[in-house]
DSSP file (Angstrom, degrees, kcal/mol; ACC not computed):
  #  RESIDUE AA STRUCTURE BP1 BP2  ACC     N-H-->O    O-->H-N    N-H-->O    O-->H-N    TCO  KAPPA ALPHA  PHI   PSI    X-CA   Y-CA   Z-CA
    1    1 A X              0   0    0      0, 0.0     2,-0.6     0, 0.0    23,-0.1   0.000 360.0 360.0 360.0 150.8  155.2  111.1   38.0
    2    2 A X        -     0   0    0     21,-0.4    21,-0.5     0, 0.0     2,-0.4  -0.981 360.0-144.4-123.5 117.2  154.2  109.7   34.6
    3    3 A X        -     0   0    0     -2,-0.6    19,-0.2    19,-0.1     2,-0.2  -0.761  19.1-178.2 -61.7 103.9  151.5  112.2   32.8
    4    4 A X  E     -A   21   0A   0     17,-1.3    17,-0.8    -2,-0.4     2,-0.4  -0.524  36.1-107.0-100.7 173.4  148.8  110.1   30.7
    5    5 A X  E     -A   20   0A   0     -2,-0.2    15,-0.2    15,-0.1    14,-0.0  -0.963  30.3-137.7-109.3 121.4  145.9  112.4   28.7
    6    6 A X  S    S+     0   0    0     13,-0.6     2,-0.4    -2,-0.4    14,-0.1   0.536  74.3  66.0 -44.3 -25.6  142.7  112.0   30.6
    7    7 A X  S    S-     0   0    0     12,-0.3    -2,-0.1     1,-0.1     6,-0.0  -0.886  70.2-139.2-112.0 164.7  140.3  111.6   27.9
    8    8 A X  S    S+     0   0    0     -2,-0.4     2,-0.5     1,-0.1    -1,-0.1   0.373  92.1  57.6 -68.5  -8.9  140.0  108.8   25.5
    9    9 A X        -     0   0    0      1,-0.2     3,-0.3     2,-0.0    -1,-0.1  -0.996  64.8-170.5-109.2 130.6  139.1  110.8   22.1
   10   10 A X  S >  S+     0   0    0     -2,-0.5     3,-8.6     1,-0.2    -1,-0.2   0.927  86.4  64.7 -64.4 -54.8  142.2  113.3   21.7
   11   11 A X  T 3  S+     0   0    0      1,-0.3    -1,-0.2     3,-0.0     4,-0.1   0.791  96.9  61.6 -58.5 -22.7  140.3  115.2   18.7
   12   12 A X  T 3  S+     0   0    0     -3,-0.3    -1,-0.3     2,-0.1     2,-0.2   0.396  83.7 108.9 -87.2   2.1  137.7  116.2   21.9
   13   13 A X  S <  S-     0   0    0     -3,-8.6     2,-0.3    -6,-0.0     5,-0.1  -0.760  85.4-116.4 -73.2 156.4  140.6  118.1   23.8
   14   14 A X    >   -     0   0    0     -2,-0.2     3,-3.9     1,-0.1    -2,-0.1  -0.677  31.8-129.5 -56.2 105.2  140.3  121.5   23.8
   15   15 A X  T 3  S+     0   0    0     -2,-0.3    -1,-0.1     1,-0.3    -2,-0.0   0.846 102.9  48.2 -59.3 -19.4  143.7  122.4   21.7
   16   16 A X  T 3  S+     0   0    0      1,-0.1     2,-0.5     2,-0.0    -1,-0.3   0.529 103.5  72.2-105.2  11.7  144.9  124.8   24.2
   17   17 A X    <   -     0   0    0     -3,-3.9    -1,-0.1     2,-0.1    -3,-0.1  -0.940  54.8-163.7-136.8 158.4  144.5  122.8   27.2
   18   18 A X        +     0   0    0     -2,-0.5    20,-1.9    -5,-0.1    18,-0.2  -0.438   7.7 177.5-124.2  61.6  146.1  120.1   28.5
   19   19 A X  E     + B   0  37A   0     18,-0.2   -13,-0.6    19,-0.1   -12,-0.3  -0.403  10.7 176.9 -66.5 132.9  144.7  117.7   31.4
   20   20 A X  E     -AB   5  36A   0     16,-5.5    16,-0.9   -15,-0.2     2,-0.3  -0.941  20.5-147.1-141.2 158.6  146.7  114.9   32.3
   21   21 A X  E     +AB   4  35A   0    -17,-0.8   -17,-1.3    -2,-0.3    14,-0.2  -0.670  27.2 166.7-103.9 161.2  146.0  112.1   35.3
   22   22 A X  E     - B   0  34A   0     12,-0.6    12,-2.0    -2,-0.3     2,-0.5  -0.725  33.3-124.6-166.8 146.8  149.3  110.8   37.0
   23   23 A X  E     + B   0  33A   0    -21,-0.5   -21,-0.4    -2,-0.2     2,-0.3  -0.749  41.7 163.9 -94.1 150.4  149.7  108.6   40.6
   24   24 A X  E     - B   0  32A   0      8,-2.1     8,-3.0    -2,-0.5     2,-0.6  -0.848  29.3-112.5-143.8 171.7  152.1  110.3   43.0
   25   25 A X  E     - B   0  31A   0     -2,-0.3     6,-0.3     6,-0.2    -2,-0.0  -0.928  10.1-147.3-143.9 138.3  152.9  110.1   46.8
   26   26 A X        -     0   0    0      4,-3.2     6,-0.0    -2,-0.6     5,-0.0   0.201  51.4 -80.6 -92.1-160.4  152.6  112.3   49.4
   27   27 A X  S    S+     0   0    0      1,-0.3    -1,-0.1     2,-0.1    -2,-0.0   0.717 124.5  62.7 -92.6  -7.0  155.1  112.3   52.2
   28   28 A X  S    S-     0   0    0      2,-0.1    -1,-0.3     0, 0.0     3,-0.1   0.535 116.6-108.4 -37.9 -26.7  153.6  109.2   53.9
   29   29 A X  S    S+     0   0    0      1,-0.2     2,-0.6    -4,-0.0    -2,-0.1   0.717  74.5 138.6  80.1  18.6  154.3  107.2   51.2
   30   30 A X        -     0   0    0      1,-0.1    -4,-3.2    19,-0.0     2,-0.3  -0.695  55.7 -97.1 -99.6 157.6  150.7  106.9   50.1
   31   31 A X  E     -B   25   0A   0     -2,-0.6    18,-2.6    -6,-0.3    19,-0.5  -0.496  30.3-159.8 -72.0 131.9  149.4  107.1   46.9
   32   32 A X  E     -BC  24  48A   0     -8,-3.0    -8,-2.1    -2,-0.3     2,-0.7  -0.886  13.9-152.8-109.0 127.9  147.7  110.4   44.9
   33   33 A X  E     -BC  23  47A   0     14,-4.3    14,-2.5    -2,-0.3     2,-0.4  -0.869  29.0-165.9-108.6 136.2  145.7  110.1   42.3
   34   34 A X  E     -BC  22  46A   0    -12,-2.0   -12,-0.6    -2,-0.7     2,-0.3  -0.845  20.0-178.4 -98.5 132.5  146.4  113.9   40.3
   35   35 A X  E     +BC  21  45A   0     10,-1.7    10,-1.5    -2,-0.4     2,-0.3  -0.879  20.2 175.8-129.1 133.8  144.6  115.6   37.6
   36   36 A X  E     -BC  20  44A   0    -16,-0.9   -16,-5.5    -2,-0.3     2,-1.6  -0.948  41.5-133.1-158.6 136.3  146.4  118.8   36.7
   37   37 A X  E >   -B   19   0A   0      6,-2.1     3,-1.4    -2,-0.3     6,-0.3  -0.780  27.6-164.0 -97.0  96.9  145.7  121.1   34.2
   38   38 A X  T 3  S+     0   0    0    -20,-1.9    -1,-0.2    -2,-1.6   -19,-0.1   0.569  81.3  72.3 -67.9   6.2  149.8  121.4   32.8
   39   39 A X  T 3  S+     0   0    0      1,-0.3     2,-0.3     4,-0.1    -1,-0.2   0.615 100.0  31.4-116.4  13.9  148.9  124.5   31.0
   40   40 A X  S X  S-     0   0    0     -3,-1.4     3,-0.6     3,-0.1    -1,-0.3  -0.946  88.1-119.6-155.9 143.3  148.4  127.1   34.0
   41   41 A X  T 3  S+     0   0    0     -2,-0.3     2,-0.5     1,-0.2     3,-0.1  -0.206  95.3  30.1 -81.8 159.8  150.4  126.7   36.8
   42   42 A X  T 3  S+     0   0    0      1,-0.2     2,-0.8    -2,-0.0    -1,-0.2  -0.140  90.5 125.8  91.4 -52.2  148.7  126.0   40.6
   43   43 A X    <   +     0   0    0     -3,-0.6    -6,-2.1    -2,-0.5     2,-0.3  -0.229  41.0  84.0 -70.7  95.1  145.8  124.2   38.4
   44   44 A X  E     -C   36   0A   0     -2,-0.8    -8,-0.3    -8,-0.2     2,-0.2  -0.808  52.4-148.0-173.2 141.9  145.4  120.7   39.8
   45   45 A X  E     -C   35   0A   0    -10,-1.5   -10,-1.7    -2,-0.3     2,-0.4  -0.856   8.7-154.7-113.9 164.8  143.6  118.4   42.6
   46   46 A X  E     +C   34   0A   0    -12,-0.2     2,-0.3    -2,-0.2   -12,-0.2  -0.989  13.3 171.8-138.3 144.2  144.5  115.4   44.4
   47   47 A X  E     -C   33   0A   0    -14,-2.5   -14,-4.3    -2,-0.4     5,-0.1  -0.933  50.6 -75.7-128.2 163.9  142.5  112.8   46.0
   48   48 A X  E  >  -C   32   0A   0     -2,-0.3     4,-1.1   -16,-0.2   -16,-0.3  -0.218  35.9-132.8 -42.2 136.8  143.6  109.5   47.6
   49   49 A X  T >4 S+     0   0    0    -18,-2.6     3,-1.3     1,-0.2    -1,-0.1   0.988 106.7  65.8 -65.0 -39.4  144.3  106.8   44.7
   50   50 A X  T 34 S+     0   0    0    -19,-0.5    -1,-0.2     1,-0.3    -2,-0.1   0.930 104.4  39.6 -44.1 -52.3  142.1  104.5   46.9
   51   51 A X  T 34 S+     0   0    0      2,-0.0    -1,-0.3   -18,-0.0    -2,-0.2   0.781  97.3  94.6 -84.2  -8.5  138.8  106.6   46.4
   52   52 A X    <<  -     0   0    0     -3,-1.3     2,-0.2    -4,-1.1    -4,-0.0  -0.147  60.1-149.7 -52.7 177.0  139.3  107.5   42.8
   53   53 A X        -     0   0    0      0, 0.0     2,-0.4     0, 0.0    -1,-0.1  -0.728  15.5-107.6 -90.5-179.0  137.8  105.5   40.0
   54   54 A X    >   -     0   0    0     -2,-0.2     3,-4.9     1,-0.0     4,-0.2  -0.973  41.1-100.1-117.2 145.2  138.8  104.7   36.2
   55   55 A X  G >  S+     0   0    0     -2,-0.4     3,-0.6     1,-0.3     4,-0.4   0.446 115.3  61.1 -35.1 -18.7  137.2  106.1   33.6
   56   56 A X  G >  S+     0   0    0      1,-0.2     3,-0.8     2,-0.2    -1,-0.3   0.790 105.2  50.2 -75.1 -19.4  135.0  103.1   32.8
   57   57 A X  G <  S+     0   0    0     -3,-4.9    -1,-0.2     1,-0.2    -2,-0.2   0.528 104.2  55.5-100.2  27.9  133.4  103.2   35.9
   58   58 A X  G <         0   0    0     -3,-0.6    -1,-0.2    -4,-0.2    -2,-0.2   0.589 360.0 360.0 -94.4 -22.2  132.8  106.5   35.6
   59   59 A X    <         0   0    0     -3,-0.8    -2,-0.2    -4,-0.4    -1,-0.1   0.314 360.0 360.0 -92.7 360.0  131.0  105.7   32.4
């Protein structure tokens, strides 16, 4: 998995946390879109990449 940083202003992370987005694949072979919180372990959800959005259309 390749870990991007989820928001667009860095200086509006929280300095001691760390959310990152990355696409993965389950044992199907379909694609997972991740958000995990890397700085406690366990923290993170996954939905189908297909139903996600990107942040502009979130916006």
């Amino acid at each position: 998995m390749n870990w991007t940083r989820s928001a667009d202003d860095f200086e509006a992370q929280v300095p001691d946390d760390d959310v990152m987005f990355a696409v993965d694949e389950d044992e199907k072979g379909d694609e997972l879109a991740v958000i995990a919180d890397v700085t406690r372990d366990e923290a993170w959800i996954s939905i189908p990449l297909s139903e996600s959005q990107t942040i502009s259309q979130w916006r």
